[in-house]
mmCIF file of the N, C-alpha and C atoms, coordinates in Angstrom:
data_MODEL
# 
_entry.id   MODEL 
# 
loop_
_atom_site.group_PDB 
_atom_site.id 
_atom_site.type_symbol 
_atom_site.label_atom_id 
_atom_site.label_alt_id 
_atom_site.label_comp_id 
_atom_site.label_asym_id 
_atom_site.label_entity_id 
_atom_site.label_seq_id 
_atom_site.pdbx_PDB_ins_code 
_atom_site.Cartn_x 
_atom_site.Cartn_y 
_atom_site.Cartn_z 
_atom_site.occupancy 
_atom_site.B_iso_or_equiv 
_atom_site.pdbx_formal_charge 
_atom_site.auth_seq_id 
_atom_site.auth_comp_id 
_atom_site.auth_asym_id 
_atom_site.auth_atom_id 
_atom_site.pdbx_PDB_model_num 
ATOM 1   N N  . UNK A 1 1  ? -163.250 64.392 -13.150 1.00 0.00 ? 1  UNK A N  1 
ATOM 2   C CA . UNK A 1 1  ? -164.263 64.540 -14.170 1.00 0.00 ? 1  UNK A CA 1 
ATOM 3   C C  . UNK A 1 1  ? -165.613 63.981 -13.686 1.00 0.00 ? 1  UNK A C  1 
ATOM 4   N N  . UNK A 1 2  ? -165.353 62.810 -12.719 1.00 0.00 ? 2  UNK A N  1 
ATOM 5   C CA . UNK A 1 2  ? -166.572 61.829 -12.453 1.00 0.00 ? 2  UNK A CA 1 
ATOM 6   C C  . UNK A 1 2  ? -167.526 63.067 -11.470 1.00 0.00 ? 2  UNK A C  1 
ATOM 7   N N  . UNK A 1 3  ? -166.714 63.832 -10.424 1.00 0.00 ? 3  UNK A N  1 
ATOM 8   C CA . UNK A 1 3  ? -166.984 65.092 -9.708  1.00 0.00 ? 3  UNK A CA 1 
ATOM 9   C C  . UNK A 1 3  ? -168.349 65.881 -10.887 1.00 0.00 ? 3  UNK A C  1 
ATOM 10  N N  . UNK A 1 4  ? -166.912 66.611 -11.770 1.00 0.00 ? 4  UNK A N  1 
ATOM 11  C CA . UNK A 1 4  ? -167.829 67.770 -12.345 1.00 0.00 ? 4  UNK A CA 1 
ATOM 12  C C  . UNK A 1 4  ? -168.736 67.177 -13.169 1.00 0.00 ? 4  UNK A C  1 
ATOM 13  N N  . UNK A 1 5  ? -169.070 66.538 -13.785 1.00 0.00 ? 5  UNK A N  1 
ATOM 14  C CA . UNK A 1 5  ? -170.263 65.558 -14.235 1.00 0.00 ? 5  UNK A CA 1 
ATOM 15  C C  . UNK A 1 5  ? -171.333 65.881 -13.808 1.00 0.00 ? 5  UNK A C  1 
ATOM 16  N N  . UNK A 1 6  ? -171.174 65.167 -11.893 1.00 0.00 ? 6  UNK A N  1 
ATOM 17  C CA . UNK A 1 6  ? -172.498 65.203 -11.079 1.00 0.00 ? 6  UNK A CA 1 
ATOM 18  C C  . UNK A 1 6  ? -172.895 66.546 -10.759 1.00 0.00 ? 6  UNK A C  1 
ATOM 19  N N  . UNK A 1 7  ? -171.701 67.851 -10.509 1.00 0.00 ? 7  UNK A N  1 
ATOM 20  C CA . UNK A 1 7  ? -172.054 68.692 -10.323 1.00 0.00 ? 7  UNK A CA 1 
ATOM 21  C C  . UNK A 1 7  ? -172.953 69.700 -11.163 1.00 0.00 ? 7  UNK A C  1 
ATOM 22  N N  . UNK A 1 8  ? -172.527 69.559 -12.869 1.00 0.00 ? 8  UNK A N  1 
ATOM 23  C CA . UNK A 1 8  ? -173.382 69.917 -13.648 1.00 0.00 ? 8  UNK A CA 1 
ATOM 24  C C  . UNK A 1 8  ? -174.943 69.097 -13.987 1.00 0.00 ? 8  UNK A C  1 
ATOM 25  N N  . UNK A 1 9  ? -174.722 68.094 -13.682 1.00 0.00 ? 9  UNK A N  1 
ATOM 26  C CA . UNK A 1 9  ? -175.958 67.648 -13.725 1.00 0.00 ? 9  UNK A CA 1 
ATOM 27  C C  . UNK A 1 9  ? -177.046 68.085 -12.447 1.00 0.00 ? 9  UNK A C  1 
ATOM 28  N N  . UNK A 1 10 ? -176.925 68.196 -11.570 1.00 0.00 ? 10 UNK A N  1 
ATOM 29  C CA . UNK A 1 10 ? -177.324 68.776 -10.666 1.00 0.00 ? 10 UNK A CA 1 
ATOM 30  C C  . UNK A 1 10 ? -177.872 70.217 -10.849 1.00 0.00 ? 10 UNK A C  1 
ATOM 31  N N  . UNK A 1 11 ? -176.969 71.041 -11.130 1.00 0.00 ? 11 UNK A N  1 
ATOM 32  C CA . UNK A 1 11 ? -177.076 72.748 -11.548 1.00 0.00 ? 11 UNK A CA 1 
ATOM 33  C C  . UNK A 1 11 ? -178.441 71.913 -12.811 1.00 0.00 ? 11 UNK A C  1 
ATOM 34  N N  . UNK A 1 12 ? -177.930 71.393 -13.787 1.00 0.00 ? 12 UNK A N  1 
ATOM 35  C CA . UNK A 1 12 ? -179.322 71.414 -14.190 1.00 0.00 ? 12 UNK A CA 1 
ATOM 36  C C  . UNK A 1 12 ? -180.768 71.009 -13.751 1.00 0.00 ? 12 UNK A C  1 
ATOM 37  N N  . UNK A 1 13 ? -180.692 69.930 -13.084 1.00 0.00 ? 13 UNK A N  1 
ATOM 38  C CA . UNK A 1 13 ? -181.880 69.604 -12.291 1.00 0.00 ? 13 UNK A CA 1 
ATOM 39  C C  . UNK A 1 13 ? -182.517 70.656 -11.796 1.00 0.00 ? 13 UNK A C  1 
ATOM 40  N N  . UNK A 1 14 ? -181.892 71.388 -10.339 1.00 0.00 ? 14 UNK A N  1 
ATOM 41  C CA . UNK A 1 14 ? -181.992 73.006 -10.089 1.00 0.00 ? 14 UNK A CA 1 
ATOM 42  C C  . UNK A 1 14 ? -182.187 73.738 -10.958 1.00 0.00 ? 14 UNK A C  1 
ATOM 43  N N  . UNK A 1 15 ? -181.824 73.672 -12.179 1.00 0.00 ? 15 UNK A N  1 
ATOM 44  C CA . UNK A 1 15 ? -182.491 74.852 -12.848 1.00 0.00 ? 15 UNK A CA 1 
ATOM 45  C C  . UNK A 1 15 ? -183.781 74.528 -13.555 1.00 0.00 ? 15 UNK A C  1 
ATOM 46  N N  . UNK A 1 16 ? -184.136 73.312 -13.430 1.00 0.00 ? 16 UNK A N  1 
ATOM 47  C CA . UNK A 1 16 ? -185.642 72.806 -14.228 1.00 0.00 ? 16 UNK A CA 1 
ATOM 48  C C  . UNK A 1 16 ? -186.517 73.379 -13.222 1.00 0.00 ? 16 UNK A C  1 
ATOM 49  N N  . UNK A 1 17 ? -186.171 73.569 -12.005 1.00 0.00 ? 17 UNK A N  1 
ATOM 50  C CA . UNK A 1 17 ? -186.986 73.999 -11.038 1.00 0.00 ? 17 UNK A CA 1 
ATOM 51  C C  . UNK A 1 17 ? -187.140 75.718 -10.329 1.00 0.00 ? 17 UNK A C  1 
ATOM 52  N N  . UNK A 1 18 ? -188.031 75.760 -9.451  1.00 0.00 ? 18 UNK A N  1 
ATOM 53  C CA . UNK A 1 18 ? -188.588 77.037 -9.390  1.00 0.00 ? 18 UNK A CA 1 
ATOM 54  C C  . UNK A 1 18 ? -187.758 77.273 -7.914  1.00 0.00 ? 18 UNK A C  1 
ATOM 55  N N  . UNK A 1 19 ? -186.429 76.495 -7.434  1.00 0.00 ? 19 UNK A N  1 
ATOM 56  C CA . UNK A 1 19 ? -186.131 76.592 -6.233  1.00 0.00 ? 19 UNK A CA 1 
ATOM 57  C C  . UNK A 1 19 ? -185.471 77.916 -6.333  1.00 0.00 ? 19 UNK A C  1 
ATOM 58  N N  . UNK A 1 20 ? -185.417 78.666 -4.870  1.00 0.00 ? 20 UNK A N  1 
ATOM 59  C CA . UNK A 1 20 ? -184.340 79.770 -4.902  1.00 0.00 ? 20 UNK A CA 1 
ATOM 60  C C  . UNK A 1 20 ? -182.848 79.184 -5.065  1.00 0.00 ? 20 UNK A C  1 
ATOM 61  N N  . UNK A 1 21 ? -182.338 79.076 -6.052  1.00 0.00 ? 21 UNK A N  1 
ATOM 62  C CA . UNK A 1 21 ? -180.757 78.564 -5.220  1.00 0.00 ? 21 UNK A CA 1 
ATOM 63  C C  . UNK A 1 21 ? -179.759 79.648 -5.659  1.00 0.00 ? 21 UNK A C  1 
ATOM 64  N N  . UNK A 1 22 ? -178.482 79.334 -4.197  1.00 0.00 ? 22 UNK A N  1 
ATOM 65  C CA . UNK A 1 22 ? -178.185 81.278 -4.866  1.00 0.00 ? 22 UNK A CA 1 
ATOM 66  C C  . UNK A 1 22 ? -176.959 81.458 -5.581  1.00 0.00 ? 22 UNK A C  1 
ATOM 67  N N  . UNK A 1 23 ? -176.653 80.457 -5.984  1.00 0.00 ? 23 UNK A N  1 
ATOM 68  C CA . UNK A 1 23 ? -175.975 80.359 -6.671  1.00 0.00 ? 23 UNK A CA 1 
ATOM 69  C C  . UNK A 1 23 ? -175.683 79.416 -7.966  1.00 0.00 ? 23 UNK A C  1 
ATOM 70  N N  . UNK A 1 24 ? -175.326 79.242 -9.175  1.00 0.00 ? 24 UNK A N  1 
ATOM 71  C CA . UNK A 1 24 ? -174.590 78.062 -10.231 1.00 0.00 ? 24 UNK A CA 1 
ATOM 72  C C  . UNK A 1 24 ? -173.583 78.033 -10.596 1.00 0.00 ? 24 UNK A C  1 
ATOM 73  N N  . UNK A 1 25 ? -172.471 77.477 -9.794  1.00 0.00 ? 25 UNK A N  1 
ATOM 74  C CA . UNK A 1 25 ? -171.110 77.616 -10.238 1.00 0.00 ? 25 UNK A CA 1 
ATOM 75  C C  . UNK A 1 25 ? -170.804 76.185 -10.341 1.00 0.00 ? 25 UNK A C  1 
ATOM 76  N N  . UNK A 1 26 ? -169.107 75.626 -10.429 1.00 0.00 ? 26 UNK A N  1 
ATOM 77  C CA . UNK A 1 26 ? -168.652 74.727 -10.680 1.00 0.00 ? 26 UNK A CA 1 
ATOM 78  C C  . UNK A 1 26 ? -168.619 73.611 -9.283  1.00 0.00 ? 26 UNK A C  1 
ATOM 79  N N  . UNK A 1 27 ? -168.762 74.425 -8.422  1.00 0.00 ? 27 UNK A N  1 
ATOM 80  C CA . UNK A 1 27 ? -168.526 74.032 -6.838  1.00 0.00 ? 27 UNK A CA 1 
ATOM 81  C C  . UNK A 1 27 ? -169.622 72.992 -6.328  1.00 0.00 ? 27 UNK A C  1 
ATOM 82  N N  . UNK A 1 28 ? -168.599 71.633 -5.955  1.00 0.00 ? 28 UNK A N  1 
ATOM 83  C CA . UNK A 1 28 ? -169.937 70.879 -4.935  1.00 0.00 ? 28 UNK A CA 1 
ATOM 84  C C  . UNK A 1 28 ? -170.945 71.227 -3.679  1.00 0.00 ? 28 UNK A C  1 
ATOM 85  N N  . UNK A 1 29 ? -170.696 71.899 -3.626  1.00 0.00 ? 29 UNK A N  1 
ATOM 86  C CA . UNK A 1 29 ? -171.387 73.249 -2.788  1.00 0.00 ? 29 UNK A CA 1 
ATOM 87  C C  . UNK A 1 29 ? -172.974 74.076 -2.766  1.00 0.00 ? 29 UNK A C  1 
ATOM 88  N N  . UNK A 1 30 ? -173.648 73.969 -2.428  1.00 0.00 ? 30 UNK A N  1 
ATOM 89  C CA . UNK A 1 30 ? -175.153 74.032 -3.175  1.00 0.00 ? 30 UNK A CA 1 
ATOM 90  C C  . UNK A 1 30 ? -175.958 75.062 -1.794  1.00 0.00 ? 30 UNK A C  1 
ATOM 91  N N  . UNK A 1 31 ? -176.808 75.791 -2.015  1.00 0.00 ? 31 UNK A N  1 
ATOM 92  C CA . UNK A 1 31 ? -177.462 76.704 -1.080  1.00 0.00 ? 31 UNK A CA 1 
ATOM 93  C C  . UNK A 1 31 ? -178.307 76.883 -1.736  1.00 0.00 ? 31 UNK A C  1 
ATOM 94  N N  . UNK A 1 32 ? -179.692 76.502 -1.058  1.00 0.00 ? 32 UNK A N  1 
ATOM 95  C CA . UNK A 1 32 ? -181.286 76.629 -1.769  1.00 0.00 ? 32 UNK A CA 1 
ATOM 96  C C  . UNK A 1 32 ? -181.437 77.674 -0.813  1.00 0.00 ? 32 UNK A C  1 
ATOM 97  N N  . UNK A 1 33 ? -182.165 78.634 -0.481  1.00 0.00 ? 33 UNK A N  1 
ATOM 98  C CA . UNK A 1 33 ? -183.232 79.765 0.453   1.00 0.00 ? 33 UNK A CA 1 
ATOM 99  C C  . UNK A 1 33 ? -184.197 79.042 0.493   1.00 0.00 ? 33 UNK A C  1 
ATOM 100 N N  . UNK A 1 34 ? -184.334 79.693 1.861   1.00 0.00 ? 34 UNK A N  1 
ATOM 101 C CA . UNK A 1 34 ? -185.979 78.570 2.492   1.00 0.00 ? 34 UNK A CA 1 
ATOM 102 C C  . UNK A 1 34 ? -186.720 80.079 2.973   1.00 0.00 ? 34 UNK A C  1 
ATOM 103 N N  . UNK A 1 35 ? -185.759 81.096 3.082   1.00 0.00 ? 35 UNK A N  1 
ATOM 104 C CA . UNK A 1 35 ? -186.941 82.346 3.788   1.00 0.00 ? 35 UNK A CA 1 
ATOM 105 C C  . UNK A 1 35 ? -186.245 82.163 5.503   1.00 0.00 ? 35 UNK A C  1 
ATOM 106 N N  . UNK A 1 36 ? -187.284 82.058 6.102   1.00 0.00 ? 36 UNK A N  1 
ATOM 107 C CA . UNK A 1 36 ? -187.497 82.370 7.575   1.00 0.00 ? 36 UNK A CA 1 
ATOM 108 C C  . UNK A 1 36 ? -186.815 80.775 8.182   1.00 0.00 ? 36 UNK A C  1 
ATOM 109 N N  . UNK A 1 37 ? -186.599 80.739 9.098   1.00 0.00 ? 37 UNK A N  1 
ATOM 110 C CA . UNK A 1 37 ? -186.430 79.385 10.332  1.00 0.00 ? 37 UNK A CA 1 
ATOM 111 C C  . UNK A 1 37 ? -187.130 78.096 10.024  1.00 0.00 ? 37 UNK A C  1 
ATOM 112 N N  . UNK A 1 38 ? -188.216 78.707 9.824   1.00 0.00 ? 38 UNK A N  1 
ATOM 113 C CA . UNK A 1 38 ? -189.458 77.854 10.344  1.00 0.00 ? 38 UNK A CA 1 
ATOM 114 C C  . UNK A 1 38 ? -189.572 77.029 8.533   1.00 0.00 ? 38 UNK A C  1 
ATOM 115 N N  . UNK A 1 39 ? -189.266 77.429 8.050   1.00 0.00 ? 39 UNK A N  1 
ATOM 116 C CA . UNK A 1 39 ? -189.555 76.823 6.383   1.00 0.00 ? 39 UNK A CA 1 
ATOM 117 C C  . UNK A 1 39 ? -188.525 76.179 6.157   1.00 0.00 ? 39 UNK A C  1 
ATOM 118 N N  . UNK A 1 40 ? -187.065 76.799 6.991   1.00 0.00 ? 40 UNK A N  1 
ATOM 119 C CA . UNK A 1 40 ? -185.993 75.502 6.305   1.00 0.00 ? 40 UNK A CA 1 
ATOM 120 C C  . UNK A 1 40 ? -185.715 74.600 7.494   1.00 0.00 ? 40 UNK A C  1 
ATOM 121 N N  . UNK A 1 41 ? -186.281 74.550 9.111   1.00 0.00 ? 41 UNK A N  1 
ATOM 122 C CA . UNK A 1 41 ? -186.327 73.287 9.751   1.00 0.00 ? 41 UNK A CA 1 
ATOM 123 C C  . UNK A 1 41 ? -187.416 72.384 8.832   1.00 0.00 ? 41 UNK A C  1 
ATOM 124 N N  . UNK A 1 42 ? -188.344 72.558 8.522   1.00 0.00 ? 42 UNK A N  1 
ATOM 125 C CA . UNK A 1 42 ? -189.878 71.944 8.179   1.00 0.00 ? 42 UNK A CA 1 
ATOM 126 C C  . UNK A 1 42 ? -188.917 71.265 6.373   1.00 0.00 ? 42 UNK A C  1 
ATOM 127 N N  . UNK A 1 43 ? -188.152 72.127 5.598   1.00 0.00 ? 43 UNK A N  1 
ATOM 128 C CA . UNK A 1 43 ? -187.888 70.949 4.560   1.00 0.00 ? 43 UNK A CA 1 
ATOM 129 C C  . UNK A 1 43 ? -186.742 70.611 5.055   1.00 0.00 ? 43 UNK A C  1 
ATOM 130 N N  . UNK A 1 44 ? -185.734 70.647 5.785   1.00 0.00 ? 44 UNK A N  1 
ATOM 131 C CA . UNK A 1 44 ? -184.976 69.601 6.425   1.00 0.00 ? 44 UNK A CA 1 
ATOM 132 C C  . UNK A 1 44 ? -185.139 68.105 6.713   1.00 0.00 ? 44 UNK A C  1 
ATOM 133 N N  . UNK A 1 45 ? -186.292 68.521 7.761   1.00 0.00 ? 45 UNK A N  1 
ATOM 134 C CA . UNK A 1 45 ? -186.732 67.584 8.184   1.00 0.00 ? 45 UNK A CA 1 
ATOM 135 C C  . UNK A 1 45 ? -187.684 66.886 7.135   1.00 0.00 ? 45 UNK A C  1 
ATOM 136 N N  . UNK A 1 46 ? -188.232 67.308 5.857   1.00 0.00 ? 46 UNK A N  1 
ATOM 137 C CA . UNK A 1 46 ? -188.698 66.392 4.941   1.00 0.00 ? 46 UNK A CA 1 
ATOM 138 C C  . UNK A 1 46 ? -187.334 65.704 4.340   1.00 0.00 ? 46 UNK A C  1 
ATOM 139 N N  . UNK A 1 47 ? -186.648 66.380 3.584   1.00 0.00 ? 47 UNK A N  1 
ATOM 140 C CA . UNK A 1 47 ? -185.623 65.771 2.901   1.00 0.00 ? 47 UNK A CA 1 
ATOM 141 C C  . UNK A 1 47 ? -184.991 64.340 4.069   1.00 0.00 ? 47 UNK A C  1 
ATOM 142 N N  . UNK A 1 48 ? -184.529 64.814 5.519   1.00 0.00 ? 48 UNK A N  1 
ATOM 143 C CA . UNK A 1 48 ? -184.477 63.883 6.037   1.00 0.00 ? 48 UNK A CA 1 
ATOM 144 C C  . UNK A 1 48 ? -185.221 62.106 6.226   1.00 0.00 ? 48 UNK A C  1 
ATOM 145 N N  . UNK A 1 49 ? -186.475 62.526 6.521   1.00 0.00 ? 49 UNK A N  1 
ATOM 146 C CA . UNK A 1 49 ? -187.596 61.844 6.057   1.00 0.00 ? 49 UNK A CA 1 
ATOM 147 C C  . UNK A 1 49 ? -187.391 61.009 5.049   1.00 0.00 ? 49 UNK A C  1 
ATOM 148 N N  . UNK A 1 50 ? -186.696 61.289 3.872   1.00 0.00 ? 50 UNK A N  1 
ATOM 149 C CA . UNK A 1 50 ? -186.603 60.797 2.468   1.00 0.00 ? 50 UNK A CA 1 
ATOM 150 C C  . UNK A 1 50 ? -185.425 60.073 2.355   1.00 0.00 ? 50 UNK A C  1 
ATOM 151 N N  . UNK A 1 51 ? -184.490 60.296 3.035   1.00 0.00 ? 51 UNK A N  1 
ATOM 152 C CA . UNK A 1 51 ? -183.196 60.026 3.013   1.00 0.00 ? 51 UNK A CA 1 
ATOM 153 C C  . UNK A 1 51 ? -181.729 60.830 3.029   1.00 0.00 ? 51 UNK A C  1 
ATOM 154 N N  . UNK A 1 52 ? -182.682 61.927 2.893   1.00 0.00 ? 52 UNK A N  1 
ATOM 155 C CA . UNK A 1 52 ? -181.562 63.088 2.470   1.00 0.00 ? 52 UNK A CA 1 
ATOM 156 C C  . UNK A 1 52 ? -180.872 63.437 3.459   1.00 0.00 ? 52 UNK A C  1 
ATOM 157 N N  . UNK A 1 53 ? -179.415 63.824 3.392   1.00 0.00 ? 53 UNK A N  1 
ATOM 158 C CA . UNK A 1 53 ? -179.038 64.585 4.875   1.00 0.00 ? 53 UNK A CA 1 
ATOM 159 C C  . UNK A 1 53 ? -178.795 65.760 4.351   1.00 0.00 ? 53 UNK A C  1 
ATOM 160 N N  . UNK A 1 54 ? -179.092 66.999 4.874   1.00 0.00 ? 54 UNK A N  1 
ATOM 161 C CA . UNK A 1 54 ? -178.537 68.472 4.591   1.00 0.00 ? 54 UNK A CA 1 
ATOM 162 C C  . UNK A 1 54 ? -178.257 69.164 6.022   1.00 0.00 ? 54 UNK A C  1 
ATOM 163 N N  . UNK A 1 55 ? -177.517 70.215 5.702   1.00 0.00 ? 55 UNK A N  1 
ATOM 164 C CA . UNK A 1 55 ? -177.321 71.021 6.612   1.00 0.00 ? 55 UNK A CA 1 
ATOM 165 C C  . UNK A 1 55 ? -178.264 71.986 6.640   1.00 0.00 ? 55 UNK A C  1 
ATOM 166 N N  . UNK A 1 56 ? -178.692 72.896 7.566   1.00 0.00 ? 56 UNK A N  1 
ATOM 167 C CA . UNK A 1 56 ? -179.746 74.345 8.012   1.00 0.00 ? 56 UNK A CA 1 
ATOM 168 C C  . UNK A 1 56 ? -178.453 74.953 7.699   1.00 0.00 ? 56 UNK A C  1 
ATOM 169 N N  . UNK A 1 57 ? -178.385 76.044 7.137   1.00 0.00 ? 57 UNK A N  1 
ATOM 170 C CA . UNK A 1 57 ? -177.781 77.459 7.130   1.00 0.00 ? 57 UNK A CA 1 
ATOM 171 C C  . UNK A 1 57 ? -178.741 78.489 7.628   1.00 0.00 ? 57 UNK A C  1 
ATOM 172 N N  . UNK A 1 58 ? -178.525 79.038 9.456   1.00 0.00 ? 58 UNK A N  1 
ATOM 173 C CA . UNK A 1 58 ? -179.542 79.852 9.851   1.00 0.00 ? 58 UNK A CA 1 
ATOM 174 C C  . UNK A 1 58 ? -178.505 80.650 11.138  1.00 0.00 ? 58 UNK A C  1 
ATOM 175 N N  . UNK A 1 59 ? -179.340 81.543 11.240  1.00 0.00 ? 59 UNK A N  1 
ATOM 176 C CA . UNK A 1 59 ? -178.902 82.555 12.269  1.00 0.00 ? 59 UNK A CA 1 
ATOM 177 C C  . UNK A 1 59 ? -178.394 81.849 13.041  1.00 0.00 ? 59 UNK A C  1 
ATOM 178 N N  . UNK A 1 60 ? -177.138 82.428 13.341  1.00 0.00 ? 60 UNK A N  1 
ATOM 179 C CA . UNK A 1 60 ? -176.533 83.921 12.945  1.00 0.00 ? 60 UNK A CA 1 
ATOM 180 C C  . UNK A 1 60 ? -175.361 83.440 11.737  1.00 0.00 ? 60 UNK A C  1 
ATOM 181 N N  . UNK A 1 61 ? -175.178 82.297 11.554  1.00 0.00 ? 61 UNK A N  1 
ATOM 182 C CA . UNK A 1 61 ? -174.374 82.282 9.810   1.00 0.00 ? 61 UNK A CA 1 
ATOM 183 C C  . UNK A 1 61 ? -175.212 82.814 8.676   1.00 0.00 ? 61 UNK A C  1 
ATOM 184 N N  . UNK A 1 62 ? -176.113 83.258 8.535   1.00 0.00 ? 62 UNK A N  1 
ATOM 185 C CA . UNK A 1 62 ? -177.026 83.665 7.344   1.00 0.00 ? 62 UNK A CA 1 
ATOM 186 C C  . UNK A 1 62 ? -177.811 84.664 8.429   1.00 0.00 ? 62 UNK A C  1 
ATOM 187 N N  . UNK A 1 63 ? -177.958 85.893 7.523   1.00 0.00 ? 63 UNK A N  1 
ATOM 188 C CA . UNK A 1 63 ? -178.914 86.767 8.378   1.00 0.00 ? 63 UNK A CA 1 
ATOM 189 C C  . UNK A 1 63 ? -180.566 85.808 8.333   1.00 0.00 ? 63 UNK A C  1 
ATOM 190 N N  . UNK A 1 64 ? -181.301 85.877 9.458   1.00 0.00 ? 64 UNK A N  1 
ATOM 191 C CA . UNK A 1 64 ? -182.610 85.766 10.124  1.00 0.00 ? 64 UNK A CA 1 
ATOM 192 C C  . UNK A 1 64 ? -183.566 85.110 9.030   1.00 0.00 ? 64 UNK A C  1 
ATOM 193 N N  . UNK A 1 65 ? -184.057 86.069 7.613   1.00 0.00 ? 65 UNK A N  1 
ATOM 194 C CA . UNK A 1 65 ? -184.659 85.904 6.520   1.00 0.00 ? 65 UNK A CA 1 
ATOM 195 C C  . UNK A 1 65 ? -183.615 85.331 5.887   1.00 0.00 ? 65 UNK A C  1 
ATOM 196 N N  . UNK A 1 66 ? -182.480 84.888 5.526   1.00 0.00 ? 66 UNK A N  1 
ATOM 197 C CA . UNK A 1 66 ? -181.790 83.806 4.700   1.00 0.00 ? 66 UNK A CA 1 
ATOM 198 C C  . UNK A 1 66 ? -181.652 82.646 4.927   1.00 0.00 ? 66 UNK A C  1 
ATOM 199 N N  . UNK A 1 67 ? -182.320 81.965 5.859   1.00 0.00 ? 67 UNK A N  1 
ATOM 200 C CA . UNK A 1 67 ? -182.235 80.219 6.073   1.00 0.00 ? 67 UNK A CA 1 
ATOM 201 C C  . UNK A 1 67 ? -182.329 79.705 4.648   1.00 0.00 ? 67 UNK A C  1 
ATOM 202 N N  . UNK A 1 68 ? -181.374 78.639 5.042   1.00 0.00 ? 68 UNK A N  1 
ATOM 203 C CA . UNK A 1 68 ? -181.693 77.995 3.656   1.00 0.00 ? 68 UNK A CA 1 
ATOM 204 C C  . UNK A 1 68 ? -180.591 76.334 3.967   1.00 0.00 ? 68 UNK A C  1 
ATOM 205 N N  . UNK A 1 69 ? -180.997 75.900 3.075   1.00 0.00 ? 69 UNK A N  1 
ATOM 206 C CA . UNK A 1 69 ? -180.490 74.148 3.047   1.00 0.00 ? 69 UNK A CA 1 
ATOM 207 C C  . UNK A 1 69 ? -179.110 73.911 2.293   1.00 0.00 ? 69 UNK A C  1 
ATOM 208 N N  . UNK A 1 70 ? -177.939 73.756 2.900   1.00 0.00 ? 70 UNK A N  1 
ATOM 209 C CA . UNK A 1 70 ? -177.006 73.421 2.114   1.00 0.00 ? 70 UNK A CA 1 
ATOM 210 C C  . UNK A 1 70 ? -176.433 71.614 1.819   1.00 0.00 ? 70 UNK A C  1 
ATOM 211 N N  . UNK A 1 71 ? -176.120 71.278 0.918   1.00 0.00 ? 71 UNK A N  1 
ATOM 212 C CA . UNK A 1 71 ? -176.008 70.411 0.324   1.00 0.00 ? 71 UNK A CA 1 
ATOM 213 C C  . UNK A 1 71 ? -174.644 70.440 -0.330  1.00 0.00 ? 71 UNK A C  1 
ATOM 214 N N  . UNK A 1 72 ? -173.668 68.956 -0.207  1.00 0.00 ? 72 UNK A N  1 
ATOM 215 C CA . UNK A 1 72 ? -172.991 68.983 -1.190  1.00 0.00 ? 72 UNK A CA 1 
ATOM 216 C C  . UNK A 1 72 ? -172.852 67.839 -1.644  1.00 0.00 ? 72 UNK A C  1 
ATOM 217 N N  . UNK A 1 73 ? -172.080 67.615 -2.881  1.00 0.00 ? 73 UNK A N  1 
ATOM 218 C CA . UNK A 1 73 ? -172.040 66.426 -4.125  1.00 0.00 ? 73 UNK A CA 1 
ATOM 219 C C  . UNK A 1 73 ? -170.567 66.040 -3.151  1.00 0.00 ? 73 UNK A C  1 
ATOM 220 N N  . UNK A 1 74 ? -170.736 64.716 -3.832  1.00 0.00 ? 74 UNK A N  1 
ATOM 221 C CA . UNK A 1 74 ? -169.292 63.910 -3.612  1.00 0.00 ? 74 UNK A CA 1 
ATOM 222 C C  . UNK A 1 74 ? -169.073 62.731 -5.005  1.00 0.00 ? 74 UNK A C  1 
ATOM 223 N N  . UNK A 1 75 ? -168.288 62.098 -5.211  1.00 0.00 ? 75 UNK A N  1 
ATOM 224 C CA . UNK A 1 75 ? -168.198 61.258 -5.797  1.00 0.00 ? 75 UNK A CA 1 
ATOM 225 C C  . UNK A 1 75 ? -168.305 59.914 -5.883  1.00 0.00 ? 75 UNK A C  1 
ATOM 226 N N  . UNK A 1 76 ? -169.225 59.901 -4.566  1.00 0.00 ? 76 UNK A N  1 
ATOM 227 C CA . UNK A 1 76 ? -169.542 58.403 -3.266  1.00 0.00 ? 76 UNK A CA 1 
ATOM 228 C C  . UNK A 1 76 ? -170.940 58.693 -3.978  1.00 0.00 ? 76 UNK A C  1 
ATOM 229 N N  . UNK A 1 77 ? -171.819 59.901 -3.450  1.00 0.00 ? 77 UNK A N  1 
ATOM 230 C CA . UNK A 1 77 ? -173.199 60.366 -3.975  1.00 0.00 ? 77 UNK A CA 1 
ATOM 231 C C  . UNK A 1 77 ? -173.643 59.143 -4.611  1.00 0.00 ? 77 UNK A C  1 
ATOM 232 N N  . UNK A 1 78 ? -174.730 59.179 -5.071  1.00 0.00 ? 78 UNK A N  1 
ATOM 233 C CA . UNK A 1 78 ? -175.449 57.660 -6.004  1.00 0.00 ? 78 UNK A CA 1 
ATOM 234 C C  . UNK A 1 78 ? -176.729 58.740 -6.400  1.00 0.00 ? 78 UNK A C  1 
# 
């Protein structure tokens, strides 16, 4: 329960916002679109910056124009 909690709270955060994300399901699992290469190294490396760790989803796992930042929840998360 402590899981799906964070996960819905999250989906809402994401949805207060104007991000692409491509999906809202139940899943700790999260994929924003960044567009091209060059836009999801550049917020990587901000979120990093901040504290964040994410993964790049980019060619050739996502076609060329689908980079994008994946993220997931845990129950460690804070």
């Amino acid at each position: 329960q402590e899981l799906a909690d964070k996960i819905q709270y999250c989906n809402e955060l994401l949805k207060a916002t104007d991000l692409p994300v491509y999906v809202f399901n139940r899943s700790p699992l999260f994929y924003i679109g960044t567009g091209l290469p060059s836009s999801g190294f550049n917020l990587s490396q901000r979120l990093k910056q901040d504290g964040f760790y994410v993964n790049l989803g980019i060619f050739p796992a996502v076609p060329v124009k689908n980079t994008g930042i994946r993220f997931t929840l845990s129950r460690h998360n804070t």
